[in-house]
C-alpha positions in Angstrom: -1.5 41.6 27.3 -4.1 39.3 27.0 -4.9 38.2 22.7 -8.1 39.8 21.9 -10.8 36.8 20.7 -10.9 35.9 17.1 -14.3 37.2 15.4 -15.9 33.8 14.1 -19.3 34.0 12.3 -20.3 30.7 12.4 -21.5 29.2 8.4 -18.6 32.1 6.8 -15.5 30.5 5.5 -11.8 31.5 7.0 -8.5 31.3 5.3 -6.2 29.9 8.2 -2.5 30.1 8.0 -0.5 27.8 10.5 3.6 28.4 10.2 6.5 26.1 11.8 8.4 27.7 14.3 10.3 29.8 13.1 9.2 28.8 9.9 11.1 25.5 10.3 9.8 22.3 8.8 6.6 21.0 10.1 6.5 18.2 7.5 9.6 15.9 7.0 7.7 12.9 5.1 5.5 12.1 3.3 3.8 10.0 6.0 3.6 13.2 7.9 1.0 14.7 5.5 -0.9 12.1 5.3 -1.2 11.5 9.0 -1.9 15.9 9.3 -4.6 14.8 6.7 -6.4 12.3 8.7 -5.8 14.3 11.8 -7.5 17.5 11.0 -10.0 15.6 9.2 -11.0 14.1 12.5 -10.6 16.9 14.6 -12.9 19.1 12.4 -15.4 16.0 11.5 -15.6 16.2 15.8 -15.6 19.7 16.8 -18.0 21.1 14.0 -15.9 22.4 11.1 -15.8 21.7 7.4 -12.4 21.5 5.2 -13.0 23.2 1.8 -9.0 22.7 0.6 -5.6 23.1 1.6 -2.5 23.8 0.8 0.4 21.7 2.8 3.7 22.9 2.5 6.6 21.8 4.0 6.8 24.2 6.5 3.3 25.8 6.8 -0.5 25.4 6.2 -3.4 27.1 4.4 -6.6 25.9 5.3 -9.7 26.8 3.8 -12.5 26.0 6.6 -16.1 27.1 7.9 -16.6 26.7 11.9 -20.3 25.7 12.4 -20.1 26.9 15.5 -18.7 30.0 17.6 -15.9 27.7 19.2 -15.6 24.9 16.4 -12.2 26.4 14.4 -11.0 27.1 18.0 -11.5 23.4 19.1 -10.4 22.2 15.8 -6.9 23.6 15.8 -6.5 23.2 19.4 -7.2 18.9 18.6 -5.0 18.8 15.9 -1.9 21.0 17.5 -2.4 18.4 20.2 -2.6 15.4 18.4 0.0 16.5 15.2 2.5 18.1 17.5 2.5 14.5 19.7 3.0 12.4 16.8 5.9 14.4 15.1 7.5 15.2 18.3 7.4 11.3 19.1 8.3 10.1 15.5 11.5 12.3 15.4 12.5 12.1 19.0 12.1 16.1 19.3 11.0 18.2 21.9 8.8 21.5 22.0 6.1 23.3 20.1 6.2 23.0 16.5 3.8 26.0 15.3 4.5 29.7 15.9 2.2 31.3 18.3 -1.7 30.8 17.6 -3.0 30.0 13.8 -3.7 33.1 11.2 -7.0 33.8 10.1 -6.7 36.4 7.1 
């Protein structure tokens, strides 16, 4: 069955949750942060979306964001999953997704 699409009003902020697989690690130094920092920051400065906080723990994310546009959270994630996933998958010579299934909005 096909995920229904996420409701996004664009201007009101979201609460986004992001867990490791299987709620394994997603950050194993402290470079990691820092380079997830500068990531999102990029991908939401680009695709329309403005980073209120966050909370980074060490093996999930709370983001507190507002999508400027209908698809701008969408295109944000997708960038940094992209972009994060490459970089620690390459740094510690894994393999395979690091985040379980699509990013919470509550």
């Amino acid at each position: 069955m096909a995920r229904l699409p996420r409701i996004v009003i664009p201007g009101h902020p979201l609460h986004v949750i992001q867990r490791g697989n299987n709620r394994q690690a997603t950050f194993y130094a402290e470079e990691d942060y820092h380079k997830y920092l500068e990531t999102i920051n990029e991908a939401a400065r680009d695709n329309g979306c403005l980073i209120h906080s966050y909370v980074l723990m060490t093996n999930h994310v709370h983001l507190l964001i507002t999508p400027l546009q209908q698809q701008s959270l969408s295109l944000t994630m997708q960038t940094l999953g992209r972009k994060y996933v490459r970089y620690i998958n390459g740094v510690y010579r894994r393999t395979g997704t690091l985040w379980e299934g699509k990013f919470q909005v509550i």
